[in-house]
C-alpha positions in Angstrom: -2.8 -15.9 -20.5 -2.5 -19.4 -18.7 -0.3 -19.7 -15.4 -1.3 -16.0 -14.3 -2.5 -15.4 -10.4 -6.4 -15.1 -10.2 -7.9 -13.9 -8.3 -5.7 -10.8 -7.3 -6.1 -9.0 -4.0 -5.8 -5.4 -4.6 -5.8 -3.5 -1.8 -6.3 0.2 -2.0 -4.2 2.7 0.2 -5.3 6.2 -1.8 -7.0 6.7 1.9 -4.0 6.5 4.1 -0.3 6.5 1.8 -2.2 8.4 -0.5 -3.5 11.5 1.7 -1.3 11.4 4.4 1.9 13.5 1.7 -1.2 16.1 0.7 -2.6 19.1 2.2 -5.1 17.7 5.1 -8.5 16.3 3.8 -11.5 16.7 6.6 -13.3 13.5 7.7 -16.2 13.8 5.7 -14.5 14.2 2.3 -11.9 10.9 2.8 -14.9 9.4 4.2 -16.8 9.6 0.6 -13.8 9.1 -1.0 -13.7 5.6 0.7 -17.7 5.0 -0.3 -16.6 5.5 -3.6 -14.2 3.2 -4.2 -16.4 1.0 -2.8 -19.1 1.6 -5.2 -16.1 0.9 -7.8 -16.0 -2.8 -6.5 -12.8 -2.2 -3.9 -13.1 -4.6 -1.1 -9.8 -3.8 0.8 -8.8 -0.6 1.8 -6.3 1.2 4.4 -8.1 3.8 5.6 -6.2 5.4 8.0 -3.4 5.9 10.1 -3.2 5.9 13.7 -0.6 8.2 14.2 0.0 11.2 16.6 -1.7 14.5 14.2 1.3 16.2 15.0 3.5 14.2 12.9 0.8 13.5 10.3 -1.6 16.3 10.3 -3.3 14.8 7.2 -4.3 11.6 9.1 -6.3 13.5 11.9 -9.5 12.1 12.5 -8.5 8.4 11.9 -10.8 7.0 14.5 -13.7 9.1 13.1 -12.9 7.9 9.4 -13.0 4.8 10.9 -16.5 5.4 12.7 -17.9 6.6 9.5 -17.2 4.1 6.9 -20.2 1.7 5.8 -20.0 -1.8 6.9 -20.8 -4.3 4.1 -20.4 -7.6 3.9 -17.0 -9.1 2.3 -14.5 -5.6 3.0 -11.9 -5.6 5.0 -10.7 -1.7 6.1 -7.4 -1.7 7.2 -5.4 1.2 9.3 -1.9 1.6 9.7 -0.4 1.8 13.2 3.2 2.5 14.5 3.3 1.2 18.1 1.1 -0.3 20.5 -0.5 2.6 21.9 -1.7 3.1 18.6 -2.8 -0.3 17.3 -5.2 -0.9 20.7 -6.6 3.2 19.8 -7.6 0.9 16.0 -8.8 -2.4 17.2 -11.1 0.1 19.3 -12.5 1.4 16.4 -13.0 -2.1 14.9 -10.1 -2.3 12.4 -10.0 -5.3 10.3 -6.9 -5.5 9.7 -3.8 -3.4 11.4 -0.2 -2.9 9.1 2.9 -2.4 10.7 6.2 -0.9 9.2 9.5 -2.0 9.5 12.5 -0.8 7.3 15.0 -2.8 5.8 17.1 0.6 5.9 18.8 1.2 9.4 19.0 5.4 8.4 15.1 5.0 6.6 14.2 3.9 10.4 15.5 6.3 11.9 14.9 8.8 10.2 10.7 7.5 9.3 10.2 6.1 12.8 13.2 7.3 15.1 13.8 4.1 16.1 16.5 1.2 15.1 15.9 -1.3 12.7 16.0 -3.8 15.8 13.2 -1.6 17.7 10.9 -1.7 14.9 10.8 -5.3 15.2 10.2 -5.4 19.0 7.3 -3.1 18.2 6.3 -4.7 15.7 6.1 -8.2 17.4 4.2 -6.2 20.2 1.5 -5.1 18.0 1.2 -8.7 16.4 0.4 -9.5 20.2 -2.1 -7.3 21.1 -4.0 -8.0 17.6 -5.4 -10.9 18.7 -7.4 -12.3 16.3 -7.2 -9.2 13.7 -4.7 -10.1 11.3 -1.3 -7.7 11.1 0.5 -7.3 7.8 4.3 -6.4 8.9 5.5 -4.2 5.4 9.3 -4.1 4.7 9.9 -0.4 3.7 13.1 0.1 1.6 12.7 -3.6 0.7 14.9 -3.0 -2.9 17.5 -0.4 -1.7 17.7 2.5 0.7 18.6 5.7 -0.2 20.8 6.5 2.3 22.5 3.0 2.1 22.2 1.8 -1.4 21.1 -1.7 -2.2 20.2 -4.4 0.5 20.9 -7.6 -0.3 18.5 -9.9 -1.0 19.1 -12.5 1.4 19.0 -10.0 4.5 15.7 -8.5 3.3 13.8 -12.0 3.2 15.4 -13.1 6.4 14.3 -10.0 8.0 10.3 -10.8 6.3 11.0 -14.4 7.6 11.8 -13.2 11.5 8.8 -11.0 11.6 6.7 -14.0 9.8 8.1 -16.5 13.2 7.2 -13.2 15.4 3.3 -13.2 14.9 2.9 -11.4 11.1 -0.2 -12.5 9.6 1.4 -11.8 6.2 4.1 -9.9 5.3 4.4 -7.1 2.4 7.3 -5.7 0.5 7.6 -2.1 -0.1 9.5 -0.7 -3.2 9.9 2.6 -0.6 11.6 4.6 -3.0 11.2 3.0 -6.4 14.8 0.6 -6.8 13.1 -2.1 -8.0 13.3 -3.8 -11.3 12.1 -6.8 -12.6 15.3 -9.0 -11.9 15.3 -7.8 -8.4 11.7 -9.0 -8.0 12.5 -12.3 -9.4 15.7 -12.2 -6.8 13.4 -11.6 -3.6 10.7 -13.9 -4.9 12.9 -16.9 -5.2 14.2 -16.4 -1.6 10.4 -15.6 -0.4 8.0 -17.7 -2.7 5.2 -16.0 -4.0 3.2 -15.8 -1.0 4.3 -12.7 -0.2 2.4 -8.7 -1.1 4.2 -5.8 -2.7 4.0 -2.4 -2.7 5.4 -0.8 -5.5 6.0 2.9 -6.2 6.6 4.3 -9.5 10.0 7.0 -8.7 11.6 5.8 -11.9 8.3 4.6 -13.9 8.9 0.7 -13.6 6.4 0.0 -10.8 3.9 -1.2 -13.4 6.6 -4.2 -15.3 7.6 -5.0 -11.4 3.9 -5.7 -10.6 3.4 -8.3 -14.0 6.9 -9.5 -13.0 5.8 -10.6 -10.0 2.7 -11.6 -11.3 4.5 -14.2 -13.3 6.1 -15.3 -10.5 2.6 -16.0 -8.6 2.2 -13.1 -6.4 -1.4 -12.3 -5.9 -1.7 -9.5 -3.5 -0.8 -5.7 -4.2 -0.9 -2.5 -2.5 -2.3 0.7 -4.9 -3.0 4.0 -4.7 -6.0 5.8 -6.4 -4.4 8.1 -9.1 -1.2 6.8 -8.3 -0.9 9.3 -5.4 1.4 8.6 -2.4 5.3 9.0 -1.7 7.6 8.8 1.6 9.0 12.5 2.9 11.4 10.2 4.2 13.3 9.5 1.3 14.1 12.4 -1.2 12.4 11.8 -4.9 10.0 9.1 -4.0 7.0 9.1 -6.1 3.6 7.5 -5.7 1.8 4.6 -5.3 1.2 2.4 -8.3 -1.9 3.8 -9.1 -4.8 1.8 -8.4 -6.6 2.5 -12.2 -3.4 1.5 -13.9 -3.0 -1.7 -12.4 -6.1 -2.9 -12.8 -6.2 -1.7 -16.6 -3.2 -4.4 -16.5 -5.3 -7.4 -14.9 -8.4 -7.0 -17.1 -6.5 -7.2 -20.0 -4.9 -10.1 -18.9 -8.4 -11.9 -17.6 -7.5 -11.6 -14.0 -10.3 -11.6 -11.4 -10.0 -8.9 -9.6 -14.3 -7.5 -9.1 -13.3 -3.6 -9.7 -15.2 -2.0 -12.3 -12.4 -0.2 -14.2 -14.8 2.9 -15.7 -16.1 3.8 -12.2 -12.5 3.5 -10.6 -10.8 6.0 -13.1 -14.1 8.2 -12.5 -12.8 8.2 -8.7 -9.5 9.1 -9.8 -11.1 12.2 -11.5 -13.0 12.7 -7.9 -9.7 12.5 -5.9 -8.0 14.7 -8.3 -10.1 17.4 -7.6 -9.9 16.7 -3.6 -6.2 17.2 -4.1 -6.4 19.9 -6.1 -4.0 18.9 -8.8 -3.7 16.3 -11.8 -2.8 13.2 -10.4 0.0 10.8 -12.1 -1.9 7.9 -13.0 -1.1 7.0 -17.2 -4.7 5.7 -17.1 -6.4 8.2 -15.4 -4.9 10.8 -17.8 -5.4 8.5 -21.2 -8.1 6.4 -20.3 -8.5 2.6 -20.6 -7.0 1.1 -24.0 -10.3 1.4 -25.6 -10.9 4.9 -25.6 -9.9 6.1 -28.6 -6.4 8.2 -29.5 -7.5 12.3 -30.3 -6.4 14.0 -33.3 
């Protein structure tokens, strides 16, 4: 199809959004989970979270992960941090890139982060400071409704992405925390935004997939995905997962979007991850297979 983004920046959170909701994973197993996505062509992966292990016992051992992961040429390993403290602990460890949450919710943030909406952008403009040169992508939790407050308008959402743009965000992501979005409410935040913007999408009510070609439509060329579609807030009741890596992809190739993951050895990682997590994961693609493999019976 003509007028389509290409290439698409995919960049794969199974490692961080997607781990840090299961039972703890040791060091050396996330470590070859990582390697393995790798070998699946991913070049751009949040590895880890640099957050206190009392509060996220699955994300112990983020500097190690960190410590562990191969070097190549061309990938960019990012690591989510929540103040400053924590972002100067993964430029230490030689972070490429650091992501920083702020909610659109006022209750989300207090709740996620016990502090106000207004704090989380003082900390966040903090961390944009000490980054220095390492960029810091500032993601807009609860950017399509809250829910503890409903819908949030449009216009406060993108002016909230603008302010932390004007306070040192590299880029600037929109998270689908709890799966409100549709297609018309992309189309709504894109026009205020432009298309220069990433999006992470979560499948609660199984529309993260016609969100993501939405906004590919629109321009958007940079997505956040979790392997086997694994993921969800314990902040907000009923959120799902991640769009999973495997399905999105499946979408691109059959459109003839660039995107350098093999699709076969990804959904073979999705098997892999499965059996780290000890249960099926939710993935259509993982379960079915690309379009090619044939229908049983």
């Amino acid at each position: 199809m003509s007028g389509l983004p290409s290439p698409v920046d995919v960049r794969e959170v199974g490692p961080r959004d997607g781990l840090q909701a299961e039972a703890p994973v040791d060091v050396a197993t996330r470590v070859a989970m990582i390697e393995s996505l790798l070998d699946a062509g991913v070049t751009h992966i949040e590895v880890a979270a640099f957050v206190s292990p009392r509060a996220v016992p699955a994300m112990a051992g983020a500097g190690d992960v960190l410590a562990s992961v191969p070097r190549r040429a061309g990938v960019v390993y990012a690591a989510l941090v929540p103040n400053v403290k924590g972002a100067e602990l993964a430029l230490g460890a030689g972070v490429d890139e650091l992501t920083v949450t702020v909610s659109a919710s006022e209750t989300y943030s207090r709740r996620n982060v016990r502090m106000s909406v207004e704090e989380s952008i003082v900390a966040a403009a903090d961390i944009c400071a000490v980054a220095g040169g390492v960029p810091a992508d500032v993601i807009v939790s609860c950017a399509f409704g809250s829910p503890y407050e409903g819908d949030i308008a449009p216009d406060e959402v993108a002016a909230l992405g603008r302010r932390l743009a004007e306070q040192g965000a590299a880029r600037v992501t929109y998270a689908d925390t709890t799966g409100m979005a549709t297609p018309r409410r992309i189309d709504a935040l894109v026009d205020l935004t432009g298309a220069d913007i990433g999006l992470h999408l979560h499948d609660t009510r199984g529309t993260a997939l016609v969100n993501a070609y939405a906004a590919l439509l629109r321009g958007v060329r940079r997505f956040d995905t979790a392997i086997g579609g694994l993921g969800g807030s314990p902040f907000a009741s009923g959120a799902a997962g991640n769009l999973g890596t495997e399905d999105l992809v499946h979408l691109l190739d059959d459109l003839g979007i660039e995107t350098g993951i093999d699709l076969e050895r990804l959904i073979a990682v999705s098997r892999e991850v499965a059996g780290v997590v000890d249960h099926d994961v939710p993935s259509r693609v993982a379960g079915a297979g690309p379009r090619s493999t044939p229908a049983a019976g």
